[in-house]
DSSP file (Angstrom, degrees, kcal/mol; ACC not computed):
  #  RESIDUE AA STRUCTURE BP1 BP2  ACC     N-H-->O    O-->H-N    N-H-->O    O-->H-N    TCO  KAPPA ALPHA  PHI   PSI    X-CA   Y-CA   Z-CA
    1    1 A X              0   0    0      0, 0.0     2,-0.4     0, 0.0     0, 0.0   0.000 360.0 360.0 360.0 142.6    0.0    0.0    0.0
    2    2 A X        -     0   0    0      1,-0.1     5,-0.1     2,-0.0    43,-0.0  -0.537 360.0-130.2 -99.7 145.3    1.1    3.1   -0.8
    3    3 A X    >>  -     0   0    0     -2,-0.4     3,-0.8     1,-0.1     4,-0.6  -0.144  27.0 -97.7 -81.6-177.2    2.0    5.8    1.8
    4    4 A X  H 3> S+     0   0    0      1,-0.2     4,-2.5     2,-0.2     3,-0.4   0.815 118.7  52.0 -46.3 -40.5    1.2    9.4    2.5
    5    5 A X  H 3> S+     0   0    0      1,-0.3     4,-2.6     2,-0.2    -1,-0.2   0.747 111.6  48.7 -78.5 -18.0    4.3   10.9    0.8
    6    6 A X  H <> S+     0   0    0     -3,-0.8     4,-1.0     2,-0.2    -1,-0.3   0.789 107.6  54.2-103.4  10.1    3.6    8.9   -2.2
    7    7 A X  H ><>S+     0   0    0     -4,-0.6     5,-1.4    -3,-0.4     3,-0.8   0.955 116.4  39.4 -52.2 -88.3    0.0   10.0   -2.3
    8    8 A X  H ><5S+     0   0    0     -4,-2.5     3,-1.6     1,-0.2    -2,-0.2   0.797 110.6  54.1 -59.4 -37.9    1.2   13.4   -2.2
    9    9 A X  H 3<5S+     0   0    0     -4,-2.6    -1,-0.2     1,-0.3    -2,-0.2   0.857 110.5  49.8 -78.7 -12.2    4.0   13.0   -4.5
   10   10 A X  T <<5S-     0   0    0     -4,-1.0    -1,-0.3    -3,-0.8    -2,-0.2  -0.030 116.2-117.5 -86.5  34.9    1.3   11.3   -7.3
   11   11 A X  T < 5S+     0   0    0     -3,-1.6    -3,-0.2     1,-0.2     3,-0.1   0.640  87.7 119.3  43.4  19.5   -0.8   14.5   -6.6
   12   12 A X  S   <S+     0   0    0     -5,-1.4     2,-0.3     1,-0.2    -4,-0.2   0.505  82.3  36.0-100.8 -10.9   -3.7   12.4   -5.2
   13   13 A X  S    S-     0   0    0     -6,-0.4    -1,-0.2    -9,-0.1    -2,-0.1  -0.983  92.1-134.4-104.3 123.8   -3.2   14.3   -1.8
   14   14 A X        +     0   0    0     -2,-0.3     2,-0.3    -3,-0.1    -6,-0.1  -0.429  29.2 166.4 -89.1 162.2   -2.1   18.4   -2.1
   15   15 A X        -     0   0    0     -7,-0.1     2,-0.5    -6,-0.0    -1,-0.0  -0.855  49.0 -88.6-149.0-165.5    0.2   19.7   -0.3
   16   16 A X  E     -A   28   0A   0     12,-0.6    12,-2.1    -2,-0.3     2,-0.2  -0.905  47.6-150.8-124.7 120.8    2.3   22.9   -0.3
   17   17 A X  E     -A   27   0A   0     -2,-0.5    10,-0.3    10,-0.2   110,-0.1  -0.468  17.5-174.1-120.5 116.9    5.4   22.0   -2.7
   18   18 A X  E    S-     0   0A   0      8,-1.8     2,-0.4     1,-0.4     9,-0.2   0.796  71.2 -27.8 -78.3 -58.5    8.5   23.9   -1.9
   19   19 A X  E     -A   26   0A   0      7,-0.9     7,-2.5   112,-0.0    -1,-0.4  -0.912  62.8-159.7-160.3 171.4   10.6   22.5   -5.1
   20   20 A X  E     +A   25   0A   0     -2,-0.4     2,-0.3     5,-0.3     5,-0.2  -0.887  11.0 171.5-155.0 146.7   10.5   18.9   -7.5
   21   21 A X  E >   -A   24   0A   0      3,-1.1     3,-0.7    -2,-0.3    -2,-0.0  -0.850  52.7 -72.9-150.3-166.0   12.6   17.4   -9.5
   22   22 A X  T 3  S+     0   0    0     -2,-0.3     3,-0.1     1,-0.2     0, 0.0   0.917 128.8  13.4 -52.4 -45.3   12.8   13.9  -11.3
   23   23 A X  T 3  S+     0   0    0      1,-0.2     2,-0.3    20,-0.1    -1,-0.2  -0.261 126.6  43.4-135.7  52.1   13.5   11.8   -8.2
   24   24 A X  E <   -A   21   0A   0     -3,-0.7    -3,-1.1    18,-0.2     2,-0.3  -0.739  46.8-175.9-177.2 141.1   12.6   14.3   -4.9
   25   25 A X  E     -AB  20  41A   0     16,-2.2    16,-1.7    -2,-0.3     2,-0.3  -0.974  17.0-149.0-138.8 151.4   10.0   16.8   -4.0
   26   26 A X  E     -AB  19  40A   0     -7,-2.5    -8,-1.8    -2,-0.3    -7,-0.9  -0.892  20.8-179.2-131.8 140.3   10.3   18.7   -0.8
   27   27 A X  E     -AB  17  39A   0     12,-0.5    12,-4.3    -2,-0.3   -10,-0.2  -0.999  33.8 -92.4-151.1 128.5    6.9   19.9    1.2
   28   28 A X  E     -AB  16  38A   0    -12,-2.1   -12,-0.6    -2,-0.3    10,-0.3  -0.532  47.4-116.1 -67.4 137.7    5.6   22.1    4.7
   29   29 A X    >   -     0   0    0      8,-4.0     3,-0.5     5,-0.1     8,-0.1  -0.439  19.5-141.3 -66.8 131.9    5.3   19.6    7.3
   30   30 A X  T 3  S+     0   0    0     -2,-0.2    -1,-0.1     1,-0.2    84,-0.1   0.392 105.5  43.7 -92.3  10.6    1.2   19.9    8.0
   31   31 A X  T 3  S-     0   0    0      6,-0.1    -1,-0.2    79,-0.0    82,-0.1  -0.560  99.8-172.2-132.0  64.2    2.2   19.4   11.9
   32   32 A X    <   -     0   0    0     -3,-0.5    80,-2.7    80,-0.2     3,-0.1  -0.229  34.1-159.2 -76.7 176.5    5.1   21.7   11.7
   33   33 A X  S    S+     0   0    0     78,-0.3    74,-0.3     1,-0.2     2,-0.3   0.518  87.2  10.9 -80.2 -35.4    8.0   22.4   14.5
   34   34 A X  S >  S-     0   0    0     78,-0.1     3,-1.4    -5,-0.1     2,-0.3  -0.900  94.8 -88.5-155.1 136.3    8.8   25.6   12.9
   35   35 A X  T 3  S+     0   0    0     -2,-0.3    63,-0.4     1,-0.2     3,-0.1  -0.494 120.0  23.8 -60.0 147.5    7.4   27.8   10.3
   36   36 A X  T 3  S+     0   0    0     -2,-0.3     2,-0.6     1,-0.2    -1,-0.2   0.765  81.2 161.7  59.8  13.7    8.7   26.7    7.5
   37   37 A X    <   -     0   0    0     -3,-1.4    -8,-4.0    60,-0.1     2,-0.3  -0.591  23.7-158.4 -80.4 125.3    9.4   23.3    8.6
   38   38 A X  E     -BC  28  96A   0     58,-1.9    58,-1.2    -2,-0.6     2,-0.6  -0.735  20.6-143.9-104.8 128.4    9.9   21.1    5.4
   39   39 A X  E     -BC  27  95A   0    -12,-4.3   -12,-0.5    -2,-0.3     2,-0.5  -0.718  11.5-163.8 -92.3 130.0    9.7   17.6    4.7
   40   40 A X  E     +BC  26  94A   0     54,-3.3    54,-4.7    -2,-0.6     2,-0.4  -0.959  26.3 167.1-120.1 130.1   12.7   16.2    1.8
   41   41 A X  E     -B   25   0A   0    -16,-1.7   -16,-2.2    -2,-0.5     2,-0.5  -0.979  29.7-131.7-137.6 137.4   11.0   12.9    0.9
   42   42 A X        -     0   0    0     -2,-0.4     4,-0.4    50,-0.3   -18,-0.2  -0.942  15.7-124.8-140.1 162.7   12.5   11.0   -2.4
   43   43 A X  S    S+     0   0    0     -2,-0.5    -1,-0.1     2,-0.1   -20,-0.1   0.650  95.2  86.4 -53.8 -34.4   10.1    9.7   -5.0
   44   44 A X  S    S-     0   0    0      1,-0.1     2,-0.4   -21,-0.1     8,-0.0  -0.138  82.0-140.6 -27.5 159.5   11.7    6.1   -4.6
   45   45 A X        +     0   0    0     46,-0.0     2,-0.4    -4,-0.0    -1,-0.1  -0.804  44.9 142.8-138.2 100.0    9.4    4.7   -1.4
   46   46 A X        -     0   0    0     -2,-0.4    46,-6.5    -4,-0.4    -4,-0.1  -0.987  45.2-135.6-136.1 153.1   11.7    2.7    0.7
   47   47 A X  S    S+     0   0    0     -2,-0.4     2,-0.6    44,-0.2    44,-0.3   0.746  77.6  51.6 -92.0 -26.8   11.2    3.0    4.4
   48   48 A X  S >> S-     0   0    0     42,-0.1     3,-2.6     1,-0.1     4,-1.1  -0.859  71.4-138.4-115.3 146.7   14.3    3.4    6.1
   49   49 A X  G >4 S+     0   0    0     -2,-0.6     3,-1.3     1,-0.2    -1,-0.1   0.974  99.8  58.7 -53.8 -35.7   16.7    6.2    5.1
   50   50 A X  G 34 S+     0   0    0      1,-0.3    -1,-0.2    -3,-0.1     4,-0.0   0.396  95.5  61.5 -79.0   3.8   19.7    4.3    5.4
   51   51 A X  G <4 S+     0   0    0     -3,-2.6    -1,-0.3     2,-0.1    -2,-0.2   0.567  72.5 127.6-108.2 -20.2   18.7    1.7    2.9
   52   52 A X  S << S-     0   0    0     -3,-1.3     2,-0.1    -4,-1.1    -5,-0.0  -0.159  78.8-103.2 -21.8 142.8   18.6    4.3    0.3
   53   53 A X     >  -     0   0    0      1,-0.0     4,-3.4     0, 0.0     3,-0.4  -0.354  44.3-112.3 -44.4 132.6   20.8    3.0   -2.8
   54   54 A X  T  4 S+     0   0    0      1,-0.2     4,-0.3     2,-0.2    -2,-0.1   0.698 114.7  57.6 -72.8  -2.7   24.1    5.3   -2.2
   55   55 A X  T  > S+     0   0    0      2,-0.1     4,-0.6     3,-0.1    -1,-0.2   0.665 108.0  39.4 -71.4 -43.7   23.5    7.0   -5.0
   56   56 A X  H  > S+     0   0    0     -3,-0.4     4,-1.3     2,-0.2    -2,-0.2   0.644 109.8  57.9-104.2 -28.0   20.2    8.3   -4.2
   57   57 A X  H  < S+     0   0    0     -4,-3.4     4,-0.2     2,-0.2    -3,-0.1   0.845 110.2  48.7 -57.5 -27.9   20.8    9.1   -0.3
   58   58 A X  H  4 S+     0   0    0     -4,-0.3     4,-0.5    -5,-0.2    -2,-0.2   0.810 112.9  44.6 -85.1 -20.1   23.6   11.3   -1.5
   59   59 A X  H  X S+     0   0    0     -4,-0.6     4,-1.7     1,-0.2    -1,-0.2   0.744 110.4  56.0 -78.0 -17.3   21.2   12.9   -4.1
   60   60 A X  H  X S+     0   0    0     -4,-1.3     4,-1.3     1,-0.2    -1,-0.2   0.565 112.2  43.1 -80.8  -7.1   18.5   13.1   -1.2
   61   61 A X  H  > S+     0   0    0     -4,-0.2     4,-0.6     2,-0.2    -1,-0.2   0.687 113.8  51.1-106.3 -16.0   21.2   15.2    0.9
   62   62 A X  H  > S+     0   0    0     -4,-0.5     4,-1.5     2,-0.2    -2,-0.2   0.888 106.6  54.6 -78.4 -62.4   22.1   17.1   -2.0
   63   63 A X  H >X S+     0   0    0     -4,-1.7     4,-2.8     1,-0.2     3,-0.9   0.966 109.2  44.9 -40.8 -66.9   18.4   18.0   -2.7
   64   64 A X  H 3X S+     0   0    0     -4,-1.3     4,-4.9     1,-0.3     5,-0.3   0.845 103.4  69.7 -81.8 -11.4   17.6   19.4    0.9
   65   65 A X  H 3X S+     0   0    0     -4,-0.6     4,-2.2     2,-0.2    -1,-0.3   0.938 104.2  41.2 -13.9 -70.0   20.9   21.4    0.7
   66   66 A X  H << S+     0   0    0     -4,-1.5     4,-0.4    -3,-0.9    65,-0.3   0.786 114.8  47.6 -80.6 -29.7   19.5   23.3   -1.8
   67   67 A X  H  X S+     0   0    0     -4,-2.8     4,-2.8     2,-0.2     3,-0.4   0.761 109.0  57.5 -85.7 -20.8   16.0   23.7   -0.2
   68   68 A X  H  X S+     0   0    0     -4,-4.9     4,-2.3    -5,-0.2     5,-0.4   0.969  96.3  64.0 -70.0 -29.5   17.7   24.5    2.9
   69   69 A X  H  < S+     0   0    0     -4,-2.2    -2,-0.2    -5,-0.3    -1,-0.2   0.559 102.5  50.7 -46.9 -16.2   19.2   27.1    1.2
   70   70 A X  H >>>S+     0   0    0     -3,-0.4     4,-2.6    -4,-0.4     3,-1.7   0.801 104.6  53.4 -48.7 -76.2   15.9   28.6    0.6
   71   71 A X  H 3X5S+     0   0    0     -4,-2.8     4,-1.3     1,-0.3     6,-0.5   0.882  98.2  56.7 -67.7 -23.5   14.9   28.6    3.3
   72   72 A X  H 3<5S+     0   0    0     -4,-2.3     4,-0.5     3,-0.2    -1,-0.3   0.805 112.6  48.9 -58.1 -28.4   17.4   30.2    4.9
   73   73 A X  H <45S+     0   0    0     -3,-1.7    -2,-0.2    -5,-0.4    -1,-0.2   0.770 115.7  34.7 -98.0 -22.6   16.8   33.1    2.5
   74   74 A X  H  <5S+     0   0    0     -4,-2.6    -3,-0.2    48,-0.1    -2,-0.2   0.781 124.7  39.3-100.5 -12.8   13.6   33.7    2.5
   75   75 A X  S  <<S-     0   0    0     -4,-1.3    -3,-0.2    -5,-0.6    -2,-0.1   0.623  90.4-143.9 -83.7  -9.9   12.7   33.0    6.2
   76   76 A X        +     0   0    0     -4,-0.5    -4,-0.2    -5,-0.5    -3,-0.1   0.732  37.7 171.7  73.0  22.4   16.0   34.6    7.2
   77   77 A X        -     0   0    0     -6,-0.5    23,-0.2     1,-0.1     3,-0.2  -0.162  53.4-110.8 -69.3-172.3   16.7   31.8   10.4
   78   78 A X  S    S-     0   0    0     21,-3.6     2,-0.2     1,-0.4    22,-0.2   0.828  90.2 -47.1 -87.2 -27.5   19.5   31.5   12.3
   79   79 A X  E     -D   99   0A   0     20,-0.5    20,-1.3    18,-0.0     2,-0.6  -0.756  54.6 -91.9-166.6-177.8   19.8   28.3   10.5
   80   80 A X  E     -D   98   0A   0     -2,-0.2    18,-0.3    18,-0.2   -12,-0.1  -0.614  35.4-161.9 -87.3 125.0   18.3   25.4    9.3
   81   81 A X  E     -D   97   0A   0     16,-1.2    16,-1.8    -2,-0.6     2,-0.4  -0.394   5.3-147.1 -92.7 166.8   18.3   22.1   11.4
   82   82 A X  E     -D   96   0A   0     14,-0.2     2,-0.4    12,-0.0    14,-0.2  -0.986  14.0-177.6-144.3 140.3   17.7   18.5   10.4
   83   83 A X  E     -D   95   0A   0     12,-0.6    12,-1.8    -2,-0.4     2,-0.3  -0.912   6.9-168.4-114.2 148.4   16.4   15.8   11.9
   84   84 A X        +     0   0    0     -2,-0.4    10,-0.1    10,-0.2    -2,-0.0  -0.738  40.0 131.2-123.3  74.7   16.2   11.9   10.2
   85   85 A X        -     0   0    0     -2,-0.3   -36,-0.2     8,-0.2    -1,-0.1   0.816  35.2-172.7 -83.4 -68.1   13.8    9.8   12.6
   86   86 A X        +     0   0    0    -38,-0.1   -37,-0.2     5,-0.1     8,-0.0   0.868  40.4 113.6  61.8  33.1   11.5    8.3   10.4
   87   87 A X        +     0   0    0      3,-0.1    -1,-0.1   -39,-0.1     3,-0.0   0.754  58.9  66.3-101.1 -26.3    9.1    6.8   12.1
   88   88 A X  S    S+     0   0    0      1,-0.1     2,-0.3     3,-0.0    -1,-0.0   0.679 113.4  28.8 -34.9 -37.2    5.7    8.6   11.5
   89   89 A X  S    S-     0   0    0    -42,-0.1     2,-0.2     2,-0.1    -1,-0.1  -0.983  80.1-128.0-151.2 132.8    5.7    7.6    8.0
   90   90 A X  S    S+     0   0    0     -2,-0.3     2,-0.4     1,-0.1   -42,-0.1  -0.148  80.6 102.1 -61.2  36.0    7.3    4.3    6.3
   91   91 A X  S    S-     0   0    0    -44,-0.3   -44,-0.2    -2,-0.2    -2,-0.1  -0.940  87.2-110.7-151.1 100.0    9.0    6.4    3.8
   92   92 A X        +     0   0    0    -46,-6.5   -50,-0.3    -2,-0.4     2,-0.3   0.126  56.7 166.3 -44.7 158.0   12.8    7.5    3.9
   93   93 A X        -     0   0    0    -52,-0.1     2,-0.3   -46,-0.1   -52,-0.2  -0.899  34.1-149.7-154.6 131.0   12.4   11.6    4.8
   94   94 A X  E     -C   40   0A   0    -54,-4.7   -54,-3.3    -2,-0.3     2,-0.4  -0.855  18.7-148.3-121.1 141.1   14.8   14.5    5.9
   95   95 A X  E     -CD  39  83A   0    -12,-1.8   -12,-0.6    -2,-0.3     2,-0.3  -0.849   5.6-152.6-103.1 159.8   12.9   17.2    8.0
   96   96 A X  E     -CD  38  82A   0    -58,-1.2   -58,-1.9    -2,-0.4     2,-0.6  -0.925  10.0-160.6-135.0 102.5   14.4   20.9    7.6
   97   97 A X  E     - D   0  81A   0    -16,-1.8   -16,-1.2    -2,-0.3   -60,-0.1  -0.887  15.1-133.0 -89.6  80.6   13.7   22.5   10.5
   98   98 A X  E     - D   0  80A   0     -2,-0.6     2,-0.9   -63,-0.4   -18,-0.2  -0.236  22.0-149.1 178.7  91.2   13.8   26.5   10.2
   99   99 A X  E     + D   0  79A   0    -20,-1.3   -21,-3.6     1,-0.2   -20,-0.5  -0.759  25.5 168.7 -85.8  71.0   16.0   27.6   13.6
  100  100 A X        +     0   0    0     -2,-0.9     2,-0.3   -23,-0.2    -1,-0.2   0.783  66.7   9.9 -81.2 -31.9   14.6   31.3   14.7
  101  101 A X  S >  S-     0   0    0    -24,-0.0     3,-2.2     1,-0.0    -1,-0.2  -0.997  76.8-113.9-171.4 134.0   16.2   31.7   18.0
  102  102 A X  T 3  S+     0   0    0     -2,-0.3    -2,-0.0     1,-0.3    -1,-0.0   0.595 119.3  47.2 -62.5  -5.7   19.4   29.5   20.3
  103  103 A X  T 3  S+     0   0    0      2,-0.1    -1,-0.3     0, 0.0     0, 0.0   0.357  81.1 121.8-120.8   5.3   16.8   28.4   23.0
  104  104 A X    <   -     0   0    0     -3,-2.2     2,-0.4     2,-0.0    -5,-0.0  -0.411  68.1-123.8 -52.8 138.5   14.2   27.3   20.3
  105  105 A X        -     0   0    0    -72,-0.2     2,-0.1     2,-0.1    -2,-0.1  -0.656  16.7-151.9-101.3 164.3   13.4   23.2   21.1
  106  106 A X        +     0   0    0     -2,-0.4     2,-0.3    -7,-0.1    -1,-0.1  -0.773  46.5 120.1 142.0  26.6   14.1   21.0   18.3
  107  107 A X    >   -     0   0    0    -74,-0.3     3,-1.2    -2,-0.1    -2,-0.1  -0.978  64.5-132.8-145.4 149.0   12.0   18.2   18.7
  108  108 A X  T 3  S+     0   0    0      1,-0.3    -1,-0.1    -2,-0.3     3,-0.0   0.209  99.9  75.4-110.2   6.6    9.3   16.7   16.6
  109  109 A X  T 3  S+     0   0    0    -76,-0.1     2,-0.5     2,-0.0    -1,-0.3   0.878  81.0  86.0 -81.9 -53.0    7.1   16.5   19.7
  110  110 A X    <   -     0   0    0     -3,-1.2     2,-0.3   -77,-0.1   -79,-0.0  -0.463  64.6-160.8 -90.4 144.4    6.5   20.1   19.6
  111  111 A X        -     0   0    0     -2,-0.5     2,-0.4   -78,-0.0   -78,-0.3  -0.744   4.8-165.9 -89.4 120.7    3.8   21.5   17.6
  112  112 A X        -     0   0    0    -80,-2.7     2,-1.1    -2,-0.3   -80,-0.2  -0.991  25.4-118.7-116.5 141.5    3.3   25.2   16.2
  113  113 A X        +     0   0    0     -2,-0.4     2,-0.7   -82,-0.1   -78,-0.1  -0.663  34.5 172.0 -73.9 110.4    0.2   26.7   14.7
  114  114 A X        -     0   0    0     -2,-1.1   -82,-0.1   -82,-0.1    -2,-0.0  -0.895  23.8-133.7-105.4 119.0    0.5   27.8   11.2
  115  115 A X    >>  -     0   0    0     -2,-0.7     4,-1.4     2,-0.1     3,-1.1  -0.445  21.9-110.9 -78.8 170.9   -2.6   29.0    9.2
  116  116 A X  H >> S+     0   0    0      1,-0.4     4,-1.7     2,-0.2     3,-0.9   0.991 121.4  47.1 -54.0 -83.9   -3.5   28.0    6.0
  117  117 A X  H 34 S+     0   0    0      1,-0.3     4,-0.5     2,-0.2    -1,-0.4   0.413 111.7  53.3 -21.2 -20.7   -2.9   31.1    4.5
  118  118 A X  H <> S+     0   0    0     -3,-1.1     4,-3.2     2,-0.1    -1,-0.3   0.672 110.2  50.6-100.7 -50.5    0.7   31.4    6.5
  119  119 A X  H <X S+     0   0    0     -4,-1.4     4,-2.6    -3,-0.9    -2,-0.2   0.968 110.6  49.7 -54.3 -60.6    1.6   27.8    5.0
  120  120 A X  H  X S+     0   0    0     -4,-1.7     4,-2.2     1,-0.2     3,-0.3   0.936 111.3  44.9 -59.6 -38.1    0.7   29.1    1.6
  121  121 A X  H  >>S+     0   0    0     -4,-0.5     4,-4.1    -5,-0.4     5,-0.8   0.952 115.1  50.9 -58.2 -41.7    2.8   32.3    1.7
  122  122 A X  H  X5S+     0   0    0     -4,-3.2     4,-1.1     1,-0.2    -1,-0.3   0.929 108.1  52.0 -66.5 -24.9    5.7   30.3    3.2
  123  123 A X  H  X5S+     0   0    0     -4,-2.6     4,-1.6    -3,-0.3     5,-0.3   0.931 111.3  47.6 -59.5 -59.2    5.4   28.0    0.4
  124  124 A X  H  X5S+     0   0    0     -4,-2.2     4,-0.7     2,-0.2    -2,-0.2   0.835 113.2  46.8 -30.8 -67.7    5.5   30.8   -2.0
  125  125 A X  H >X5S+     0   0    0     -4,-4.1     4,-2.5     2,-0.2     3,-1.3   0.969 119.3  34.8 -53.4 -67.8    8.4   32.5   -0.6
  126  126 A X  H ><<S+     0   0    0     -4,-1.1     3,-4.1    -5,-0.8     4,-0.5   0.811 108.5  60.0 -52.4 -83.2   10.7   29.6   -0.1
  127  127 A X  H 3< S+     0   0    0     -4,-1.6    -1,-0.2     1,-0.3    -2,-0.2   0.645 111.3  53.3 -46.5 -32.6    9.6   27.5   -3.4
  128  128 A X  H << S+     0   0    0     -3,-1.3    -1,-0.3    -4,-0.7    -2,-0.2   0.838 111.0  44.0 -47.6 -54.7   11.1   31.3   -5.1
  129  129 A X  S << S+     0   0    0     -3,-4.1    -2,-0.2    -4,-2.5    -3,-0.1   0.867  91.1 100.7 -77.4 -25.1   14.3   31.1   -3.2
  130  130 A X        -     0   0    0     -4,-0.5     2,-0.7  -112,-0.1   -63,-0.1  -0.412  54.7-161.4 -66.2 105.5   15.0   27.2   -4.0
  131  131 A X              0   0    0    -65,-0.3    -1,-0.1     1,-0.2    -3,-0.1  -0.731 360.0 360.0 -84.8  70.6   17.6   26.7   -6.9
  132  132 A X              0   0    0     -2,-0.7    -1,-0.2  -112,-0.1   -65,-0.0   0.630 360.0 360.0 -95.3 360.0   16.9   23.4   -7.8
């Protein structure tokens, strides 16, 4: 059965698309951490990151490189963090976690509210700065 991220990456769920390419699409987390907190999911669907083909982990690290690099330029944080858990969803994933302030927690436990309308704009912004 196919999971959520490939749901969203076959457009049969929407979501708000920071950048695509052939084999990765990067997406706001809909429980985010941060504002701007990003999922880098690629299209392959294998479940643990570290099983990734080495070829395609290095392209997945490559990938959110560039989309942090977005985000660091239009959300202006102090930088971007990353977490790899990967347990929520059976489907390797990199979070890019948007770093505002040195006592900000870091943990996928915590929750922010972001409205729709906030999500889209951040979407906007970032998916502008993203040089993929």
């Amino acid at each position: 059965m196919a999971t959520i991220f490939t749901k969203i990456i076959n457009g049969e769920i929407p979501c708000h698309k920071i950048a695509e390419n052939d084999t990765h699409i990067a997406f706001l987390d809909v429980n985010p951490i941060a504002e701007g907190h990003t999922l880098v999911v690629p299209k392959k669907e294998i479940d643990y990151a570290f099983d990734l083909p080495d070829d395609l982990l290095a392209e997945t690290m490559n990938f959110a490189k560039r989309v942090a690099a977005g985000l660091d330029k239009a959300l202006k944080p102090i930088r971007t963090g990353v977490i790899v858990e990967g347990l929520e969803v059976p489907h390797a994933h990199i979070h890019l976690v948007p770093i505002y302030k040195k006592t900000q927690e870091v943990s996928l436990r915590r929750k922010v509210d972001v409205s729709e309308d906030r999500m889209k704009e951040i979407a906007e912004s970032v998916s502008k700065a993203v040089e993929i």
